[in-house]
RODO-2510 file (C-alpha; in nm, 4 decimals, decimal comma):
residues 470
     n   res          X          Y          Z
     1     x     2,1927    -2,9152    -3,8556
     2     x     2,2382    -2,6749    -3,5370
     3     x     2,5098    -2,6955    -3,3054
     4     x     2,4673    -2,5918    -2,9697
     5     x     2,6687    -2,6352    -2,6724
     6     x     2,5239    -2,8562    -2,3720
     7     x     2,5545    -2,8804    -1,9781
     8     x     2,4684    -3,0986    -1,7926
     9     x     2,5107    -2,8976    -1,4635
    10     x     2,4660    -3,0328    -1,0970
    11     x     2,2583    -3,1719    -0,8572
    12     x     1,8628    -3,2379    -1,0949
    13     x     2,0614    -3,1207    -1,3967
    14     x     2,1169    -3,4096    -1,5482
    15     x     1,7570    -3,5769    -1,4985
    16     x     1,6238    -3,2794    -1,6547
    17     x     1,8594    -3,1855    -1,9316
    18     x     1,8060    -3,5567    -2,0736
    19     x     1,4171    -3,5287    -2,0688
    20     x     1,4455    -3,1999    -2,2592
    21     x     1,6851    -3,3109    -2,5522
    22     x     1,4565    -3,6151    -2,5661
    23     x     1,1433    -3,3734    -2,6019
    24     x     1,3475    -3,2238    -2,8230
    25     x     1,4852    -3,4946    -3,0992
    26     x     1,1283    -3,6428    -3,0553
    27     x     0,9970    -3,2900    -3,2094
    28     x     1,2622    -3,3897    -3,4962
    29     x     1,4711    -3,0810    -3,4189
    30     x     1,8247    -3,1361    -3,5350
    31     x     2,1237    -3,0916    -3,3531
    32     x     2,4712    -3,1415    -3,2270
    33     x     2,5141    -3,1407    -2,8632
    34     x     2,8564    -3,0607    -2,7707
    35     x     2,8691    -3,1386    -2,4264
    36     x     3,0766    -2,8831    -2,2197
    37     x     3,1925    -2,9162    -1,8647
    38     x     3,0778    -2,6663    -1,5591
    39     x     2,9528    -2,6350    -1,2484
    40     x     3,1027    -2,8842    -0,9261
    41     x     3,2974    -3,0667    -1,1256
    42     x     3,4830    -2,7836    -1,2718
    43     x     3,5166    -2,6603    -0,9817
    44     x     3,6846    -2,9873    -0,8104
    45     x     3,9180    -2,9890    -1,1197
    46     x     4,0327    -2,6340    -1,0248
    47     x     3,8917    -2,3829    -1,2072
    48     x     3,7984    -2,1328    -0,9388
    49     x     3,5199    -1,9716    -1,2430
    50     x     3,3488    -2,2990    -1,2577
    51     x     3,4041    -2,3193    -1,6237
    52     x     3,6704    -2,5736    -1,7707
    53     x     3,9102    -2,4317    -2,0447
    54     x     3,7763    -2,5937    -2,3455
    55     x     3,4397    -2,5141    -2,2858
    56     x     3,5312    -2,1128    -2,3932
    57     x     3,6511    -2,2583    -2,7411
    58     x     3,3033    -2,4377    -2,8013
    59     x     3,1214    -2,1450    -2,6812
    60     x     3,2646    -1,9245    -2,8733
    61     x     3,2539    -2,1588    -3,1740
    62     x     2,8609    -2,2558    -3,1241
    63     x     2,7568    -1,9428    -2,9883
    64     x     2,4823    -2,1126    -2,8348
    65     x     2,4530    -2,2427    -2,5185
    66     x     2,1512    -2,4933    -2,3526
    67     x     2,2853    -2,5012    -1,9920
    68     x     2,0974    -2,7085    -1,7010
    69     x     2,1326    -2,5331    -1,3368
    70     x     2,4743    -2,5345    -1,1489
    71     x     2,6392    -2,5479    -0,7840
    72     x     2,8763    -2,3348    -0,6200
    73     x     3,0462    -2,4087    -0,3405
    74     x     3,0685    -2,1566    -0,0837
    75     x     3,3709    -1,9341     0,0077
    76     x     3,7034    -2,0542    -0,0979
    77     x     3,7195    -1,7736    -0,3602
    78     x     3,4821    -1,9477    -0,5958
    79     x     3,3047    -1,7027    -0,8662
    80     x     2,9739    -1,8039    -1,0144
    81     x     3,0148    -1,9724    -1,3613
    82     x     2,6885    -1,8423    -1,4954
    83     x     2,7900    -1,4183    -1,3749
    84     x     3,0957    -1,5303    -1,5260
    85     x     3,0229    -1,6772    -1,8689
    86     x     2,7093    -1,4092    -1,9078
    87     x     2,9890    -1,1212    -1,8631
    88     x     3,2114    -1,3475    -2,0686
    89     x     3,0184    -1,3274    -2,3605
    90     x     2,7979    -0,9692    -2,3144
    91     x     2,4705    -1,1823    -2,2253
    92     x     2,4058    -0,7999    -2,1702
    93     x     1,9888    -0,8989    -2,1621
    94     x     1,8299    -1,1906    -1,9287
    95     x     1,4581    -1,2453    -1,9877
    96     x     1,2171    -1,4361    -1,7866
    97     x     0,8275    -1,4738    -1,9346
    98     x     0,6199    -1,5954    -1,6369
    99     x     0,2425    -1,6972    -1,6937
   100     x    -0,0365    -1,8368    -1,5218
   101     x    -0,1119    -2,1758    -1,5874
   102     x    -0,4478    -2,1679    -1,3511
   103     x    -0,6901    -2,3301    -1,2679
   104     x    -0,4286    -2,6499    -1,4119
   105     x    -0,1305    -2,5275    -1,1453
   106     x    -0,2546    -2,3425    -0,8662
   107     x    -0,1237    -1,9633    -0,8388
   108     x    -0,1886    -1,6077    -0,9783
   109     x    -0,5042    -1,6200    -1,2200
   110     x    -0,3897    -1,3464    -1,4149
   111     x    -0,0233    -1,3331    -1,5080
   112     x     0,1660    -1,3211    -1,8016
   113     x     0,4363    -1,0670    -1,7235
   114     x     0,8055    -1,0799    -1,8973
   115     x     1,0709    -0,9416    -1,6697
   116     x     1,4009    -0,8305    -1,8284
   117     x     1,7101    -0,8026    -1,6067
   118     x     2,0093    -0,6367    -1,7286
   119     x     2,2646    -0,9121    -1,6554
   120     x     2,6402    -0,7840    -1,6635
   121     x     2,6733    -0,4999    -1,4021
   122     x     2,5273    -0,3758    -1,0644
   123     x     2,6088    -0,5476    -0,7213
   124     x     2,6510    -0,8612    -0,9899
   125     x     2,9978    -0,7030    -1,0804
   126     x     3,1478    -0,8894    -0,7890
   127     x     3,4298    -0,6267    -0,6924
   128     x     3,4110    -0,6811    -0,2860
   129     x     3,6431    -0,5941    -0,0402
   130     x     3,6659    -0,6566     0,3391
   131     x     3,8215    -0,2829     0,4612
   132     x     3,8648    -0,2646     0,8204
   133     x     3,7849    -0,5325     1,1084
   134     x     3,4460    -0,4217     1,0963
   135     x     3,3748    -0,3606     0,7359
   136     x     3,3344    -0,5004     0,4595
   137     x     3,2096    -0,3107     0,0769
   138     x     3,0525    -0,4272    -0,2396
   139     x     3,0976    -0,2157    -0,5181
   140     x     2,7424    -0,0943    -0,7559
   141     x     2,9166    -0,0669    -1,1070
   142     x     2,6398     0,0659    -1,3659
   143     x     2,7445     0,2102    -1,7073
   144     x     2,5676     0,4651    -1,9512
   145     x     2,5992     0,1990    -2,2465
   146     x     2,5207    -0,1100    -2,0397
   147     x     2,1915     0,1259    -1,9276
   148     x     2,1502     0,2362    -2,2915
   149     x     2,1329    -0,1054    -2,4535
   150     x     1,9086    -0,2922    -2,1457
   151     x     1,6690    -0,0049    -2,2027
   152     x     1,6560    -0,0119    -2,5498
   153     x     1,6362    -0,4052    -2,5692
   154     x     1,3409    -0,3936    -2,3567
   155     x     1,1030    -0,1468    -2,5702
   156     x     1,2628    -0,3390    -2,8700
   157     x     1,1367    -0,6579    -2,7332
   158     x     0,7780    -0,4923    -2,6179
   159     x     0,7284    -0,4308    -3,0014
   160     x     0,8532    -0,7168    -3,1374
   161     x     0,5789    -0,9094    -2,9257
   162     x     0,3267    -0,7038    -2,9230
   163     x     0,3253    -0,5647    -2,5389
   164     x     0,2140    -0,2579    -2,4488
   165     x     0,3327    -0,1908    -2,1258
   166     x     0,7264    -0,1319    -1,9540
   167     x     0,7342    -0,1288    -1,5489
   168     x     1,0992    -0,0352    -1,4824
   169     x     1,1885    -0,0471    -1,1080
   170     x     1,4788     0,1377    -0,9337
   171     x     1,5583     0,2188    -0,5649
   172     x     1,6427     0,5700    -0,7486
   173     x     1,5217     0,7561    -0,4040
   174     x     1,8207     0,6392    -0,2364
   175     x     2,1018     0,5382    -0,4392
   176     x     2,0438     0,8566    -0,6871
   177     x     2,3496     0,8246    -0,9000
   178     x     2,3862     0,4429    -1,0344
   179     x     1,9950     0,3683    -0,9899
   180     x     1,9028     0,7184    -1,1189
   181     x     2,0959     0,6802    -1,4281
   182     x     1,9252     0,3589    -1,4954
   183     x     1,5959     0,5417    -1,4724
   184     x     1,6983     0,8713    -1,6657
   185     x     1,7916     0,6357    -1,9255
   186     x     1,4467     0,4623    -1,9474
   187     x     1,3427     0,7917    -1,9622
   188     x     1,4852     0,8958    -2,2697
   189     x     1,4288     0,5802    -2,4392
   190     x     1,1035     0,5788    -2,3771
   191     x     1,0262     0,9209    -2,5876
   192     x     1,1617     0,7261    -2,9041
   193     x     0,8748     0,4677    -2,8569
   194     x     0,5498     0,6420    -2,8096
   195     x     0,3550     0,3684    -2,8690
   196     x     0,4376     0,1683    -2,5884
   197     x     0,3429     0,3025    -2,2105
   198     x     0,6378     0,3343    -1,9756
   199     x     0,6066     0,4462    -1,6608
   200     x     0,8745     0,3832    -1,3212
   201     x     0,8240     0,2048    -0,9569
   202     x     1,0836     0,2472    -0,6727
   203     x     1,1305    -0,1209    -0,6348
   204     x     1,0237    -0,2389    -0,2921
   205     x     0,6433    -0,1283    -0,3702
   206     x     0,7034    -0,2670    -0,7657
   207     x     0,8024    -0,5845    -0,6050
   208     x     0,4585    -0,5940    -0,3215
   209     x     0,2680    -0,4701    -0,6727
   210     x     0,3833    -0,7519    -0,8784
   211     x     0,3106    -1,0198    -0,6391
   212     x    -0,0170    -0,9278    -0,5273
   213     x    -0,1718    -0,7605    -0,8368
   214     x     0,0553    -0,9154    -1,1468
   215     x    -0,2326    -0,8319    -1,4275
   216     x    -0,1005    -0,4281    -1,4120
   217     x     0,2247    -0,5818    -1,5366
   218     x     0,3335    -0,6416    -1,8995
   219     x     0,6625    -0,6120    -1,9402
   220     x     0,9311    -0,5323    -1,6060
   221     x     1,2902    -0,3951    -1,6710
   222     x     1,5079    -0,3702    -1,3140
   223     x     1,8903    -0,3975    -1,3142
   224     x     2,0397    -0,7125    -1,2098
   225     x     1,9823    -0,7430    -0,8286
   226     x     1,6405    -0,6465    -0,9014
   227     x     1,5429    -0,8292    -1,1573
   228     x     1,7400    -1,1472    -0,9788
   229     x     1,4683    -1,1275    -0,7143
   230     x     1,1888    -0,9754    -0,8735
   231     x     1,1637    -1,2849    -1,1584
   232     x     1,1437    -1,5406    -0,8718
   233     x     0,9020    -1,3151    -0,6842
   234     x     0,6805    -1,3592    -0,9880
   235     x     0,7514    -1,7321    -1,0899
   236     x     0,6765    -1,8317    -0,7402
   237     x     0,3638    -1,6006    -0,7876
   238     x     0,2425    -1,8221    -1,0777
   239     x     0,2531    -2,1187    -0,8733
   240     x     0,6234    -2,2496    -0,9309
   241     x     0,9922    -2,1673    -1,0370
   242     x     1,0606    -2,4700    -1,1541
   243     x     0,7867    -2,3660    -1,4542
   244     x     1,0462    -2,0557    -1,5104
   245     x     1,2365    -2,0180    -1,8441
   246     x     1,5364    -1,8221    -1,8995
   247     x     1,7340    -1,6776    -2,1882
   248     x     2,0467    -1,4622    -2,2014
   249     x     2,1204    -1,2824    -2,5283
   250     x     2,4036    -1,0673    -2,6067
   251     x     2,5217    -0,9199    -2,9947
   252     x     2,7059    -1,2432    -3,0726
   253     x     2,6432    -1,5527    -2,8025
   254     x     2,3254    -1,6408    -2,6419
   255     x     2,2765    -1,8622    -2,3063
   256     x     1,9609    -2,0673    -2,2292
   257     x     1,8799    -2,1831    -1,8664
   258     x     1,6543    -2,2594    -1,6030
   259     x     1,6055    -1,9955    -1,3594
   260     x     1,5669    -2,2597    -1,0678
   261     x     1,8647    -2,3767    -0,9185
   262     x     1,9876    -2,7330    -0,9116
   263     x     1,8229    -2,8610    -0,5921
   264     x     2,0736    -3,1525    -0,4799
   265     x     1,7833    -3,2387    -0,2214
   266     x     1,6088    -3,4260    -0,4630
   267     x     1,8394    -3,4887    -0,6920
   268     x     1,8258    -3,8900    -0,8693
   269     x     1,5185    -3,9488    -0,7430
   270     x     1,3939    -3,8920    -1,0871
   271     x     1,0964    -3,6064    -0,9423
   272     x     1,2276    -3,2891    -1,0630
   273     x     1,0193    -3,0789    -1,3406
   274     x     1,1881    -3,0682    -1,6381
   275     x     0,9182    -2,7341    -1,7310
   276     x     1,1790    -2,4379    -1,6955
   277     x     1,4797    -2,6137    -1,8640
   278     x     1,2571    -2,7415    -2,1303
   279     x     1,0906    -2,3891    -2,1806
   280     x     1,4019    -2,2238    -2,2052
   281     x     1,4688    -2,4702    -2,4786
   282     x     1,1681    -2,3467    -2,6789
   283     x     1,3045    -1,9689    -2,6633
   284     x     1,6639    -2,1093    -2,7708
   285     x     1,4342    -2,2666    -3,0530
   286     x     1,2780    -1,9267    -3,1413
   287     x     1,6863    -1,8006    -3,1309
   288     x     1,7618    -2,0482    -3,3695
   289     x     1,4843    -1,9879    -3,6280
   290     x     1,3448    -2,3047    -3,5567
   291     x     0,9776    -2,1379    -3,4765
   292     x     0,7859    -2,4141    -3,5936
   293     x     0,9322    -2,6742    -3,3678
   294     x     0,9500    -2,3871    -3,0810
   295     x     0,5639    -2,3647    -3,1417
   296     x     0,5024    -2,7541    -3,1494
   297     x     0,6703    -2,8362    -2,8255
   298     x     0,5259    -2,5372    -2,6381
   299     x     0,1738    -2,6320    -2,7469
   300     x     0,2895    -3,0181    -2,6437
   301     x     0,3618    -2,8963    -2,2356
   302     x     0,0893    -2,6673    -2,2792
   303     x    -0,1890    -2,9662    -2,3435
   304     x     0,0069    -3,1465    -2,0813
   305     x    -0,0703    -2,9260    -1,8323
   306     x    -0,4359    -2,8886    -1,8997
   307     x    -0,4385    -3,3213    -1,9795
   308     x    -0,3431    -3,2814    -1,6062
   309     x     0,0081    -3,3825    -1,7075
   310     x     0,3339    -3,2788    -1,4398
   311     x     0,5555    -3,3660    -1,1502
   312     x     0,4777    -3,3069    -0,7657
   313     x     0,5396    -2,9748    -0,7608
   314     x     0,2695    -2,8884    -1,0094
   315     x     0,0418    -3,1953    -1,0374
   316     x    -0,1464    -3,4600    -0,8305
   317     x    -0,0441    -3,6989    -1,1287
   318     x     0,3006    -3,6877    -0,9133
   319     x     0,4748    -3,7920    -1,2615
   320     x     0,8164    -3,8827    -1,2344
   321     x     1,0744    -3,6976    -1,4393
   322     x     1,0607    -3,9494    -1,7493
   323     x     0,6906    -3,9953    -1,7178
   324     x     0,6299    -3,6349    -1,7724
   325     x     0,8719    -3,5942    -2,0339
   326     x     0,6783    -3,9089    -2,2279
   327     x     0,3716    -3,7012    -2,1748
   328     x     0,5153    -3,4023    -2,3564
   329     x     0,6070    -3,5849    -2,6437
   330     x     0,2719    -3,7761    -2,7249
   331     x     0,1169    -3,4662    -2,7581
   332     x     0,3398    -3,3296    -2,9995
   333     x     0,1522    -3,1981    -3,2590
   334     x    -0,1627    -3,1004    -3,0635
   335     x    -0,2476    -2,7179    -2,9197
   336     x    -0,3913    -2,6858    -2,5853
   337     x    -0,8046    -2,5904    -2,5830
   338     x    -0,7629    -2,3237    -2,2550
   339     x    -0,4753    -2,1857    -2,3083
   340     x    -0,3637    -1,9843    -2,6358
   341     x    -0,2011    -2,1438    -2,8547
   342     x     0,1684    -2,0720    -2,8994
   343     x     0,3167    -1,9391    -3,1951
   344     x     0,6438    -1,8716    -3,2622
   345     x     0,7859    -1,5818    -3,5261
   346     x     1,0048    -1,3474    -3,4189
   347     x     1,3411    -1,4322    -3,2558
   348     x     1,5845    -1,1944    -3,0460
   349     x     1,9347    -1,2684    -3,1944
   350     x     1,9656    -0,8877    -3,3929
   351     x     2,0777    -0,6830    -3,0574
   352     x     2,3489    -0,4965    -3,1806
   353     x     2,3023    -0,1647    -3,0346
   354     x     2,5700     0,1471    -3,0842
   355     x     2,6671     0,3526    -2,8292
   356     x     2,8136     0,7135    -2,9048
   357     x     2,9679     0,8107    -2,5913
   358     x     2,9400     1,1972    -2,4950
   359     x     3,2263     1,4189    -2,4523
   360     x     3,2449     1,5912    -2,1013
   361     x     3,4964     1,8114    -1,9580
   362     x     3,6207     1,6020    -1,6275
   363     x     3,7049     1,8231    -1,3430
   364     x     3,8927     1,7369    -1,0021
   365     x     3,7382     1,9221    -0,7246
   366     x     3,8091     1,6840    -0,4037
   367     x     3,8651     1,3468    -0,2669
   368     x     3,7229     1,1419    -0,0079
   369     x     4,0245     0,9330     0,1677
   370     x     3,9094     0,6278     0,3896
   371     x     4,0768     0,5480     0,7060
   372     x     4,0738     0,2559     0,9313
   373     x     4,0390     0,3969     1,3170
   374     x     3,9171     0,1799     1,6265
   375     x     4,0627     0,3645     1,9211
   376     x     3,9356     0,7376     1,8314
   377     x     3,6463     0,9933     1,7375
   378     x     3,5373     1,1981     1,4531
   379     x     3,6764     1,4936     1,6842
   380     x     4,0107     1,3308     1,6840
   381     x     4,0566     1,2610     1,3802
   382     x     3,9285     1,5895     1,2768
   383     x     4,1966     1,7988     1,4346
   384     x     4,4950     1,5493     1,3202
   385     x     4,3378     1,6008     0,9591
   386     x     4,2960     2,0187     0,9704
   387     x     4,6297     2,0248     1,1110
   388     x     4,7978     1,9030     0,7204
   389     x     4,5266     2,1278     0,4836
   390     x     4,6653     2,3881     0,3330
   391     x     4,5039     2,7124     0,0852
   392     x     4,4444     2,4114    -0,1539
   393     x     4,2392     2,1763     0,0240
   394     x     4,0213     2,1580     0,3170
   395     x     3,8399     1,9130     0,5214
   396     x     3,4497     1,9185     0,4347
   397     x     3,3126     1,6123     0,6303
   398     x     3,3778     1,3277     0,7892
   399     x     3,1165     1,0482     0,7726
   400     x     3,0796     0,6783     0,9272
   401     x     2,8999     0,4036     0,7077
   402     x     2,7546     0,6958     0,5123
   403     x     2,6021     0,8894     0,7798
   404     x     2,7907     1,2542     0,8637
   405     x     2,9669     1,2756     1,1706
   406     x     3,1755     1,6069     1,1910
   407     x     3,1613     1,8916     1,2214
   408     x     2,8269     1,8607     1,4908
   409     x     2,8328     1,4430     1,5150
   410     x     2,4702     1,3602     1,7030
   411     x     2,6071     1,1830     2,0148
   412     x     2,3340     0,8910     1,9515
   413     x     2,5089     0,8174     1,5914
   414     x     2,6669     0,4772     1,5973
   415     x     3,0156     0,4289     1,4637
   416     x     3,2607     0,1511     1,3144
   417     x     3,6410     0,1940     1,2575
   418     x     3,5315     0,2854     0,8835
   419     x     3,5723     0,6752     0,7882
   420     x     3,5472     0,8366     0,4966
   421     x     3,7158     1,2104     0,5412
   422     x     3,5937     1,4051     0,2151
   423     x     3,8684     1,7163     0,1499
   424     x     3,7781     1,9807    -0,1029
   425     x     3,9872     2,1399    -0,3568
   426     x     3,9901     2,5231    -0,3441
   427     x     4,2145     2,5624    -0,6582
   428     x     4,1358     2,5373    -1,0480
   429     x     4,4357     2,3163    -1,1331
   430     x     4,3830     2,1073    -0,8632
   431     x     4,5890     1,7663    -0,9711
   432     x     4,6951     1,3834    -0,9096
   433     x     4,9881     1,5489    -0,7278
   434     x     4,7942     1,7193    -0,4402
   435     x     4,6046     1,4215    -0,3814
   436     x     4,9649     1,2912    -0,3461
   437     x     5,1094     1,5188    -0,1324
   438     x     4,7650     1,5072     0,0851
   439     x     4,8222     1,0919     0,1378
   440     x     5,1514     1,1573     0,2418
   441     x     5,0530     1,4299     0,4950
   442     x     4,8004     1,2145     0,6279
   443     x     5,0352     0,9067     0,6577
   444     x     5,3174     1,1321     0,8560
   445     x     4,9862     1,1677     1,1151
   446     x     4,9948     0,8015     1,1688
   447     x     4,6351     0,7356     1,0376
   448     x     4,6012     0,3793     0,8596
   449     x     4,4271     0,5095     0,4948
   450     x     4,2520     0,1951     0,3341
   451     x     4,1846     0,3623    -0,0003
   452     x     4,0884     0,6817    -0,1992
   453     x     3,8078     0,7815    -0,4143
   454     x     3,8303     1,1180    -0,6497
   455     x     3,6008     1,3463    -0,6665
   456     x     3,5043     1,5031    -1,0078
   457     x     3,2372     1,7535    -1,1702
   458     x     3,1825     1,6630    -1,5261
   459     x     3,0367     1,9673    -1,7130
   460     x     3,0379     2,1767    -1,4170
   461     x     2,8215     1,8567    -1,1924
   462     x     2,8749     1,6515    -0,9487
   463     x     2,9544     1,3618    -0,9822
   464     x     2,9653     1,2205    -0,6979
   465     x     2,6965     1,1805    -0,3987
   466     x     2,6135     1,4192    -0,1464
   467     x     2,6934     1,3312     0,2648
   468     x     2,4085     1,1935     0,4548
   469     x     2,3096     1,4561     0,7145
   470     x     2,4826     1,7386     0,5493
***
């Protein structure tokens, strides 16, 4: 007997979460279903994370979770309960398989590409701040291990399933440091699995690539923003994302959810497509060692699809919810004639993936202090700023939303109250203390400092970006 933890979620959740554990006791899988609360009505109880307290304890006890899609209300300091549960638990890995089902649903003809999104870090880490009247900041957080073990999981995964193939998209051109470790990474990997071809994409043409010519794609790897977008991209491409599974794994828990969202539109009117929620059911199957019954209910939707079996979205048989899922389940037992048949073997619950972290010699060579400044210029500030350096530290640069604006601004070069004033260290033992002493020198000149960010060289480079425009 398994015992998994359920969700109901919001808005189609329901409809759709009771046709899939129907599908699923019909295929004589056993199970527990401990129902757990998220979503709105968390939220209305007051728990800002959309999660209610016991629901951790059954997690963490079940370490498997079938979750149906959720709501979250805007602003009012509300954090997403899936970001939080996947961090929660390390759901370090999210894959999506999307595949054609033409000529049967129309889309793509040939597509069957698996994108896997590292799912903890990036833009996702939430850290946001508003700075200044006219700014606001979101913080990119990516780590050598979380890059290490996304990586690694992916050209794991390719030979486990027999791909050849790993896309992984960056915006590395631009944002050098956090995207360009996620690539060097991939790199490295890659040389310790010659069998399977890796090669990168910046992103934005990946994306066009993708959508327009999916059969170069096997396998995609992108970090969370990316692979956020990118996986709808190509569900949408293969003619809907309510047909889109989802499964998060991490070393000890594992989540399983549509990647659609929970459409309160059409919510009871008993026409949503159960497909994703009951596909990502079939890879919680696989999780679970239950291959067998994984394989039967695949090949069940499968021969639906080509019986001419589905909801609106998918079908002129306009099937209701119900009707659909009764379709599924008297072909249970058969294997679809187009399509290849589905079978199941190999499960992704053994990710436990060590890390040896590298020993570096950290060195402090600057600091770039932000100040918030409406009623003066780079100029101005300049000569307030030169005015406190001493023989230990200098003024380098003084930039606006990124973009350098002394020494030699470019009159055209438009400008917010937002500056970041980089000073360099000209000592070896520069410390904490002189970034100290430098705050407080800056303070006496009655300029409003939001925040500080230290510069360091670790083995002798940067680590830290260069100016725009210097």
């Amino acid at each position: 007997m398994n015992n998994i933890c359920v969700s109901y979620g919001d808005g189609i959740g329901p409809e759709i979460m009771d046709a899939t554990l129907r599908i699923l006791r019909a295929a004589n899988f056993q199970f527990n279903a401990d129902e757990i609360l998220l979503g709105e009505q968390a939220y209305l109880a007051g728990y800002l994370n959309g999660v209610e307290d016991s629901a951790w304890d059954k997690i963490s006890k079940h370490k498997v979770l079938l979750k149906a899609p959720l709501s979250t209300p805007e602003g009012k300091g509300y954090k997403s309960a899936n970001v939080t549960i996947r961090k929660t638990y390390g759901l370090f890995a999210n894959v999506r398989p999307c595949m054609s089902y033409a000529p049967y649903v129309q889309g793509a003809e040939k597509l069957d590409t698996v994108i896997i999104r590292e799912n903890e870090e990036d833009l996702y880490s939430g850290i946001e701040h508003r700075q200044t009247t006219d700014v606001y900041q979101c913080l990119k957080i990516m780590s050598v291990p979380g890059c290490e073990k996304i990586a690694r999981f992916a050209f794991d995964f390719a030979v486990r399933n027999h791909r050849h193939k790993i896309t992984c998209l960056t915006k590395d051109n631009i944002m050098k440091m956090t995207d360009g470790l996620f690539h060097n990474i991939f790199k490295e990997i890659a040389q310790e699995y010659p069998q399977i071809e890796a090669e990168h994409l910046i992103v934005d043409i990946g994306t066009a690539r993708v959508a327009t010519r999916p059969e170069r794609f096997d396998v995609v790897l992108a970090p969370n923003l990316y692979g956020d977008i990118v996986s709808d991209v190509v569900a949408e491409a293969a003619g809907s994302i309510g047909l889109a599974p989802s499964a998060n794994y991490g070393e000890y828990c594992a989540m399983f959810e549509a990647v659609h969202g929970s459409a309160p539109d059409i919510a009871g009117r008993g026409i949503a497509n159960p497909s994703a929620l009951l596909l990502s059911s079939v890879m919680m199957l696989s999780y679970l060692g239950e291959n067998d019954i994984a394989s039967t209910v695949h090949n069940a939707w499968l021969k639906a699809i080509e019986d001419g079996c589905g909801t609106g979205d998918i079908s002129d048989a306009k099937m209701s919810t119900s009707e659909f899922a009764d379709a599924v389940i008297e072909r249970l037992g058969t294997t679809p004639s187009h399509f290849k048949v589905k079978k199941y073997a190999k499960s992704d619950n053994d990710l436990h993936y060590q890390y040896q972290r590298k020993q570096t010699v950290k060195t402090l060579v600057g600091v770039d202090i932000f100040l918030n400044e409406a009623e003066i210029t780079s100029e101005q500030i300049a000569d307030k700023l030169n005015e406190i350096c001493n023989n230990r530290v200098e003024l380098s640069v003084i930039t606006n939303r990124g973009v350098k604006v002394w020494p030699d601004q470019n009159p055209f070069t438009f400008c917010t109250d937002h500056w970041r004033c980089r000073f360099s260290f000209n000592c070896a033992d520069a410390s904490f203390d002189d970034i100290i002493g430098l705050l407080q020198r800056i303070d006496d000149q009655k300029l409003d400092i939001i925040k500080s960010e230290h510069l360091y060289q670790f083995d002798g480079v940067n680590g830290f970006s260069q100016v725009q425009g210097q």
